[in-house]
Short mmCIF file of the C-alpha atoms (twelve columns), coordinates in Angstrom:
data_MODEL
# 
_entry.id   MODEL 
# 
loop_
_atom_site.group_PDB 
_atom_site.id 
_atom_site.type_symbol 
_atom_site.label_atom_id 
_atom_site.label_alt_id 
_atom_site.label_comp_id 
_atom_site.label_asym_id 
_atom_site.label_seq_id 
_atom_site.Cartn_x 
_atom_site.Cartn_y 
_atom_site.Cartn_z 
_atom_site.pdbx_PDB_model_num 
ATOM 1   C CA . UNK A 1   73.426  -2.989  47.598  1 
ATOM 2   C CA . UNK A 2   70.241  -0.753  48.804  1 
ATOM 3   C CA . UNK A 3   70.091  1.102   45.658  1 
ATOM 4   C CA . UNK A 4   70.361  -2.533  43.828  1 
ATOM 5   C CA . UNK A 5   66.685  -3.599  45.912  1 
ATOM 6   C CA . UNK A 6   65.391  -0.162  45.581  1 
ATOM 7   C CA . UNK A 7   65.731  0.235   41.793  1 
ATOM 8   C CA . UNK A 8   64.573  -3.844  41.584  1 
ATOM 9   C CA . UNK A 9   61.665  -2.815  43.783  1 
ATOM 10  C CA . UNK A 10  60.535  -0.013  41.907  1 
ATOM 11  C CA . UNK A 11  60.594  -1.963  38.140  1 
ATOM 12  C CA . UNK A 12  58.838  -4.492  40.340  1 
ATOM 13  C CA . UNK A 13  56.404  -1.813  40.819  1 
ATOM 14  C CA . UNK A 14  56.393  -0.483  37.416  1 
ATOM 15  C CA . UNK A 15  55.744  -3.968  35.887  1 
ATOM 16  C CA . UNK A 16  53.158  -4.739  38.470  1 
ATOM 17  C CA . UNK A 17  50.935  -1.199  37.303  1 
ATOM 18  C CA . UNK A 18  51.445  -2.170  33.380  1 
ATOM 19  C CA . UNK A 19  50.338  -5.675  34.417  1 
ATOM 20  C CA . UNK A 20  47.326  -3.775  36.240  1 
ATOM 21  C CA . UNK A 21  47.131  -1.585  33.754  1 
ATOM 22  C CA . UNK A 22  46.690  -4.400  30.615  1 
ATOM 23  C CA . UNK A 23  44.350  -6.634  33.181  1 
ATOM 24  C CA . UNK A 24  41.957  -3.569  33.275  1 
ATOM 25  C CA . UNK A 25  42.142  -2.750  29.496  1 
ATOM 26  C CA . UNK A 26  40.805  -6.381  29.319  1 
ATOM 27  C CA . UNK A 27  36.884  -5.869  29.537  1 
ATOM 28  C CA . UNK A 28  34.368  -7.932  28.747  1 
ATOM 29  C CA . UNK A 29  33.721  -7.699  24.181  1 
ATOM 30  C CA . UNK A 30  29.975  -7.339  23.982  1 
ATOM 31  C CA . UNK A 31  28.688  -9.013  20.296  1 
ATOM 32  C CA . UNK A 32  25.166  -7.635  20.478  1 
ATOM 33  C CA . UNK A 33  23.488  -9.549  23.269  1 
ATOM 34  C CA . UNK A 34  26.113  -11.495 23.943  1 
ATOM 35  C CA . UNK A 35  29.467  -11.169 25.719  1 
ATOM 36  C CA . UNK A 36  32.871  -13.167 25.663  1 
ATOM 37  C CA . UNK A 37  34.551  -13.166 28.944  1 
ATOM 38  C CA . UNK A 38  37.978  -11.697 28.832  1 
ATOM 39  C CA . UNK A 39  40.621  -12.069 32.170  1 
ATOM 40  C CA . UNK A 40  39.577  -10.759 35.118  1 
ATOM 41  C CA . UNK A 41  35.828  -10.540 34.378  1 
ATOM 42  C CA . UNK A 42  33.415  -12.009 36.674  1 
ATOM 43  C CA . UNK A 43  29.224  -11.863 36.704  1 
ATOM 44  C CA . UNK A 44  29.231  -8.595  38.875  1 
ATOM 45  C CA . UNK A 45  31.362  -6.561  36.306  1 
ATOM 46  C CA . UNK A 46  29.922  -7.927  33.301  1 
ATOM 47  C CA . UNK A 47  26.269  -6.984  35.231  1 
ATOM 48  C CA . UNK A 48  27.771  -3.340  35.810  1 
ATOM 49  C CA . UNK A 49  29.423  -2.683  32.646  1 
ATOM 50  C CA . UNK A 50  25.903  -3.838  30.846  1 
ATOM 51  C CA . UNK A 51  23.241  -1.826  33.370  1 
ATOM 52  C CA . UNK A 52  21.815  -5.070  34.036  1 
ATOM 53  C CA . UNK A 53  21.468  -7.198  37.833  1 
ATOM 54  C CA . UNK A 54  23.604  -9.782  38.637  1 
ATOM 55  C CA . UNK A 55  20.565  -12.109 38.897  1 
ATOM 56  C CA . UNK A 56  19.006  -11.463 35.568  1 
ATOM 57  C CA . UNK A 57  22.490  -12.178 34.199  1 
ATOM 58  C CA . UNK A 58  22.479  -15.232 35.887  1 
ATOM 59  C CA . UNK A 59  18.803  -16.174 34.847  1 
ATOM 60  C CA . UNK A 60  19.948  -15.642 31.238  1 
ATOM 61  C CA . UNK A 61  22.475  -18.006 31.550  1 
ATOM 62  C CA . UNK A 62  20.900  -20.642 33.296  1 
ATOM 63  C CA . UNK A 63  22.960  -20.569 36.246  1 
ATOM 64  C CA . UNK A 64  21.692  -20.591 40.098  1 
ATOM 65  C CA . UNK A 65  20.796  -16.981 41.306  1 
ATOM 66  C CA . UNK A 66  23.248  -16.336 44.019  1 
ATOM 67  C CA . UNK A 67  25.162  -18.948 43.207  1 
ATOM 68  C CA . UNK A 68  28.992  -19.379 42.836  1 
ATOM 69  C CA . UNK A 69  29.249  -18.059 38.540  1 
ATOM 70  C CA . UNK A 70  32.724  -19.620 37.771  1 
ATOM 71  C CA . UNK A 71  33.744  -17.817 34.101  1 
ATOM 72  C CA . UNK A 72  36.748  -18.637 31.894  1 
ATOM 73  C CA . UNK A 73  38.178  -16.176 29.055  1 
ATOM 74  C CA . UNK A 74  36.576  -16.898 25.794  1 
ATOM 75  C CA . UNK A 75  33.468  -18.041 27.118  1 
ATOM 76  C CA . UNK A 76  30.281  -16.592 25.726  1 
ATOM 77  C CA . UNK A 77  27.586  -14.647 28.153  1 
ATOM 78  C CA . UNK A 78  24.140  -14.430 26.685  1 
ATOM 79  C CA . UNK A 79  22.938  -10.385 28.082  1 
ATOM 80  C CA . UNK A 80  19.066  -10.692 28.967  1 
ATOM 81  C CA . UNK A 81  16.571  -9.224  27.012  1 
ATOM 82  C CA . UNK A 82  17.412  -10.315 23.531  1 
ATOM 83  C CA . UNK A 83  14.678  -12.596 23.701  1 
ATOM 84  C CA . UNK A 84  12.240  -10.512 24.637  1 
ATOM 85  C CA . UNK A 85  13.139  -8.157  22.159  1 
ATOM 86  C CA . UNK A 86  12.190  -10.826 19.423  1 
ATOM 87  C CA . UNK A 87  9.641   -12.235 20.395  1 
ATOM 88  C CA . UNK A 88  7.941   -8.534  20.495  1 
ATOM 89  C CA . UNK A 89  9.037   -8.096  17.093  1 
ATOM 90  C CA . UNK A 90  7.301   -11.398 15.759  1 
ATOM 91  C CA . UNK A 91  3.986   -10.610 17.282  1 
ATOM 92  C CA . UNK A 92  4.153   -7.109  15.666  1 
ATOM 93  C CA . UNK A 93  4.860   -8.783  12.114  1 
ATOM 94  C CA . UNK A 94  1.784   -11.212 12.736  1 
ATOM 95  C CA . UNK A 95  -0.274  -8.533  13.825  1 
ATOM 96  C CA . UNK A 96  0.567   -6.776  11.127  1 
ATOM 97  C CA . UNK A 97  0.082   -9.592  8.628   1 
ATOM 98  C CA . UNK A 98  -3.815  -10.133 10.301  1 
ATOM 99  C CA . UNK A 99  -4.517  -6.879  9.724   1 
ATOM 100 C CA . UNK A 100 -3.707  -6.973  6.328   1 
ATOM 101 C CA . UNK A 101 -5.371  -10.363 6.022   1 
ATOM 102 C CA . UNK A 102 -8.527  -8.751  7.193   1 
ATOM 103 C CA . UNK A 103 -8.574  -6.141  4.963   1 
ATOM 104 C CA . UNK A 104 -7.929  -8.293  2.094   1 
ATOM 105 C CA . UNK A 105 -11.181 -10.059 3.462   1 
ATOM 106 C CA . UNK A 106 -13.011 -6.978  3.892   1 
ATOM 107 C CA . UNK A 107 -12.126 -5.835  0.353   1 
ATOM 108 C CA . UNK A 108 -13.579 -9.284  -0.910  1 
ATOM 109 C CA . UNK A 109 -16.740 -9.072  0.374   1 
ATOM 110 C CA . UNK A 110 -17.449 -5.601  -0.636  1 
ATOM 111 C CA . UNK A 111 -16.388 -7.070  -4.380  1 
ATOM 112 C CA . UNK A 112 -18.531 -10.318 -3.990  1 
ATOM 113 C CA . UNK A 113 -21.430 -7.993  -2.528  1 
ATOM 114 C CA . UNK A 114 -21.322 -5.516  -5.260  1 
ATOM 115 C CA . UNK A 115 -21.406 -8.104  -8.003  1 
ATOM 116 C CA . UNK A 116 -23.975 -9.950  -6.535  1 
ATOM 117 C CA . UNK A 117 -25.799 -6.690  -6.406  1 
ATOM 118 C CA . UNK A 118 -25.192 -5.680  -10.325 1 
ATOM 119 C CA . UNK A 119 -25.944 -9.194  -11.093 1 
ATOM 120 C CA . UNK A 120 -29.658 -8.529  -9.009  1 
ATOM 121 C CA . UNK A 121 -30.269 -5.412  -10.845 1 
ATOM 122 C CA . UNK A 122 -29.467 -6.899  -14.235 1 
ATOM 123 C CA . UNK A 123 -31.559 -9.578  -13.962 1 
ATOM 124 C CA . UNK A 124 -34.662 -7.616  -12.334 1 
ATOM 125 C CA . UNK A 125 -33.836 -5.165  -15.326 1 
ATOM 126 C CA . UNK A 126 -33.361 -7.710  -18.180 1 
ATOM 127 C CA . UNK A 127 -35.634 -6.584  -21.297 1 
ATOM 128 C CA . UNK A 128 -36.234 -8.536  -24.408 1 
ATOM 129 C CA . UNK A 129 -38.737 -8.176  -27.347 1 
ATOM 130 C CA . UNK A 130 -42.663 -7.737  -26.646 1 
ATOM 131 C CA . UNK A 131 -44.427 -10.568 -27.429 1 
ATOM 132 C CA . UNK A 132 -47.581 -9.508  -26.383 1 
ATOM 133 C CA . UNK A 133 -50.492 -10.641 -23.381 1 
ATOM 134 C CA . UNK A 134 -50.477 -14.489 -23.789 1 
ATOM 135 C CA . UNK A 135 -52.888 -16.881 -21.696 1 
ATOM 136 C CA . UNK A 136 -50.993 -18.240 -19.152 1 
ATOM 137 C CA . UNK A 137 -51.844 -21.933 -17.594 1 
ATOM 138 C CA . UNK A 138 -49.737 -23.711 -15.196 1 
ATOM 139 C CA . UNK A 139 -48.528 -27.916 -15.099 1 
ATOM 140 C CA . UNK A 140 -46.086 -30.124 -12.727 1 
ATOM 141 C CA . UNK A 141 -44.410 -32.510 -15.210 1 
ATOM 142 C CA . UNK A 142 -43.690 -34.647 -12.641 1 
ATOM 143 C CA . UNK A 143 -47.411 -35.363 -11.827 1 
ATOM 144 C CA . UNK A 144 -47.382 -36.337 -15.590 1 
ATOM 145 C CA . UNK A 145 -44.293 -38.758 -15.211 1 
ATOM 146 C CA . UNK A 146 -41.917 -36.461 -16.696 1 
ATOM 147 C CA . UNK A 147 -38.227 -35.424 -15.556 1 
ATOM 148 C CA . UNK A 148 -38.090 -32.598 -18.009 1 
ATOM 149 C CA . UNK A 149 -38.177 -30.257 -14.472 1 
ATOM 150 C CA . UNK A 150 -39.725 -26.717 -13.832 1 
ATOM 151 C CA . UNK A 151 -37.321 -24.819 -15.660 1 
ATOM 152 C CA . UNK A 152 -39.249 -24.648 -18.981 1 
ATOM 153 C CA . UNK A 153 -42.801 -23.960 -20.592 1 
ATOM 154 C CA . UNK A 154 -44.854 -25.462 -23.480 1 
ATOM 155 C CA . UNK A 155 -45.768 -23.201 -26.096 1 
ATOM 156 C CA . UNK A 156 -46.907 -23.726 -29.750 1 
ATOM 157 C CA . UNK A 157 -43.869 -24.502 -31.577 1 
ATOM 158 C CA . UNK A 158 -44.504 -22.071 -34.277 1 
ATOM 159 C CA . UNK A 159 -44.071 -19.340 -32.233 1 
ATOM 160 C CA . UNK A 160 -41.635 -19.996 -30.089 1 
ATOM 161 C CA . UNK A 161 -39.361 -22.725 -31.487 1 
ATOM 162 C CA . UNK A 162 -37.753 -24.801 -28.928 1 
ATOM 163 C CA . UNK A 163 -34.624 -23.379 -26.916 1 
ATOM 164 C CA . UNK A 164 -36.348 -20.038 -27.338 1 
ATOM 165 C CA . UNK A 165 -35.893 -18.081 -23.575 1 
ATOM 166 C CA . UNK A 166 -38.981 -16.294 -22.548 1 
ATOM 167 C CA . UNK A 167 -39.716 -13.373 -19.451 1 
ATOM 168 C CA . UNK A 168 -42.677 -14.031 -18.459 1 
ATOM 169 C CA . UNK A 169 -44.698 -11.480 -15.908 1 
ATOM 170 C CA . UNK A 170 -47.396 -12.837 -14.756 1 
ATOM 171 C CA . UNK A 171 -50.736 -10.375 -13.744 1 
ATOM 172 C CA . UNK A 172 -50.026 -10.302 -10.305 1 
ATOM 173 C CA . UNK A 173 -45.991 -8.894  -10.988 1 
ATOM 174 C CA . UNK A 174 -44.557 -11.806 -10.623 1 
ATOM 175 C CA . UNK A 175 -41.552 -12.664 -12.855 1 
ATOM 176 C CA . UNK A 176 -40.632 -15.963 -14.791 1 
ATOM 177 C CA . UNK A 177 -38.214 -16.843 -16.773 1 
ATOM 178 C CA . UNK A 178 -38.249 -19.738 -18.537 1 
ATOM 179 C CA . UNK A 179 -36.730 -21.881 -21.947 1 
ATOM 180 C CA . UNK A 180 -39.375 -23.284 -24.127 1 
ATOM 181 C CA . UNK A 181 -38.776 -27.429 -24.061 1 
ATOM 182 C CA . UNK A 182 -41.902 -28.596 -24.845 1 
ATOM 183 C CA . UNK A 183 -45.389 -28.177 -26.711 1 
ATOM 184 C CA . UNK A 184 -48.442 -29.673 -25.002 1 
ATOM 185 C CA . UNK A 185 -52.355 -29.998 -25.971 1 
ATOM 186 C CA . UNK A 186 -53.515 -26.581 -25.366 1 
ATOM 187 C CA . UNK A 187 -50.462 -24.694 -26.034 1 
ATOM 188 C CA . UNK A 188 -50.471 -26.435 -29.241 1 
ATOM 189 C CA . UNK A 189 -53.657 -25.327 -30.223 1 
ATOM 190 C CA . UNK A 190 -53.590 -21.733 -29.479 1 
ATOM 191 C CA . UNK A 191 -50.500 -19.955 -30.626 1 
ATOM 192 C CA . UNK A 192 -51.333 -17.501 -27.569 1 
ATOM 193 C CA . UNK A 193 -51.322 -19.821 -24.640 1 
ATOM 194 C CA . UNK A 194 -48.382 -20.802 -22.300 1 
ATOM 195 C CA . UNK A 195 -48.011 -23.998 -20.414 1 
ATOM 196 C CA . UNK A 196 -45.812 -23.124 -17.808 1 
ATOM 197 C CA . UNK A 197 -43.651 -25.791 -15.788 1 
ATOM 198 C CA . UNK A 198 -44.269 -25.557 -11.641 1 
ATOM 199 C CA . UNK A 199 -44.534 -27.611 -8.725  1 
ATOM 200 C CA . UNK A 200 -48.140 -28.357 -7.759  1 
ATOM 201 C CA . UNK A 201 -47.290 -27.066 -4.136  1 
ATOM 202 C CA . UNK A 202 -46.369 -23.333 -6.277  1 
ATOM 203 C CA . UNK A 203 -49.255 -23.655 -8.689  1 
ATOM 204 C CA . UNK A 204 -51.548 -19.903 -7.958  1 
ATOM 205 C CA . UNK A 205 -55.090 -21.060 -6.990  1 
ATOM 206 C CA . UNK A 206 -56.705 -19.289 -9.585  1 
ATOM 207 C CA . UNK A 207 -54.899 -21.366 -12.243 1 
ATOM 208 C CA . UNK A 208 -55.315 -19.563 -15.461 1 
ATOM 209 C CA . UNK A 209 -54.175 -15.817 -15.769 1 
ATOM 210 C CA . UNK A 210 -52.526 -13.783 -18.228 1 
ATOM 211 C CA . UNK A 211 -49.300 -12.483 -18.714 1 
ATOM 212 C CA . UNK A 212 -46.962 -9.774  -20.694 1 
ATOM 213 C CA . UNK A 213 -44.479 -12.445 -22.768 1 
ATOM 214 C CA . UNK A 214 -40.756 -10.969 -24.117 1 
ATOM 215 C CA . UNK A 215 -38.194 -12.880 -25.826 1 
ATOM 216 C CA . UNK A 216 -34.961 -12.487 -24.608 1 
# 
């Protein structure tokens, strides 16, 4: 009858270890940053198995630090950090992407400066055909009711035929350029006389000059 028990005993034993045995093989499954709870876990081996503190585990979870952290098998622990992690890597791609927005901006304005400088030079360097010295008066249509506006000149029509786009450099170096719209009472007269089109508040004070003339 003792050797009955003792053999009983020790399978009792024996069953008891494999029990141990499969209860221990039962860890926690960690899924990336997150962990599903198999028998036997609890907060404090999950925390160890991970490198992490019991509290942080708990803060990541929402649960009460120090509090009583009832798990059940299945259940799903969310491992701390994992947001962190993303967030950094968003605010990396949007620095990256405003660093490449400003040198997209950068690269504009060097291309809107350099054409605006070609277009400078071209026009300061614009050439058309010699027309000669030409005398060179100055009027404000509007002070003669007209809307026509400053951007042309009266010449003698014979010459210059209307539409006709003149450079006109005045004595003093100054540039105009301006489209022949008009003919008026002097310029009519003599076929070497310009009327050209300014604001009375522009108007030189010596009034008459003369002027190199090309046709561009």
């Amino acid at each position: 009858m003792k050797k009955v028990l003792s053999i009983a005993l020790v399978s009792a034993m024996a069953l008891t270890g494999v029990l141990a045995s499969t209860q221990t093989a039962q860890a926690a499954v960690t899924n990336g940053s997150n962990v599903t709870v198999e028998k036997g876990d609890s907060y404090m081996s999950i925390a160890e198995a991970n490198g992490i503190s019991i509290s942080a585990l708990e803060q990541a979870n929402g649960r009460e630090v120090g509090g009583f952290d009832l798990i059940y098998p299945g259940e799903t622990i969310t491992l701390p950090g994992s947001t962190t992690t993303n967030t950094n890597t968003t605010t990396d791609t949007s620095a990256d992407t405003q660093a490449t927005t400003t040198d997209a901006a950068a690269t504009t304005d060097t291309t809107q400066t350099t054409t605006t400088t070609d277009a400078t030079t071209q026009s300061a360097s614009t050439t058309g055909t010699s027309q000669g010295t030409f005398k060179i008066s100055f009027y404000d249509p509007a002070v003669l009711g007209s809307n026509m506006g400053y951007s042309g000149v009266a010449a003698n029509l014979s010459v210059f035929p209307k539409g006709t786009q003149l450079k006109i450099t005045l004595s003093d170096g100054t540039v105009l350029y301006r489209t022949v719209n008009d003919t008026g009472t002097f310029a009519n007269t003599n076929s070497q006389q310009l009327d050209v089109a300014m604001p009375s508040s522009s108007i030189p004070s010596y009034g008459v000059t003369t002027a190199s003339v090309e046709v561009l």
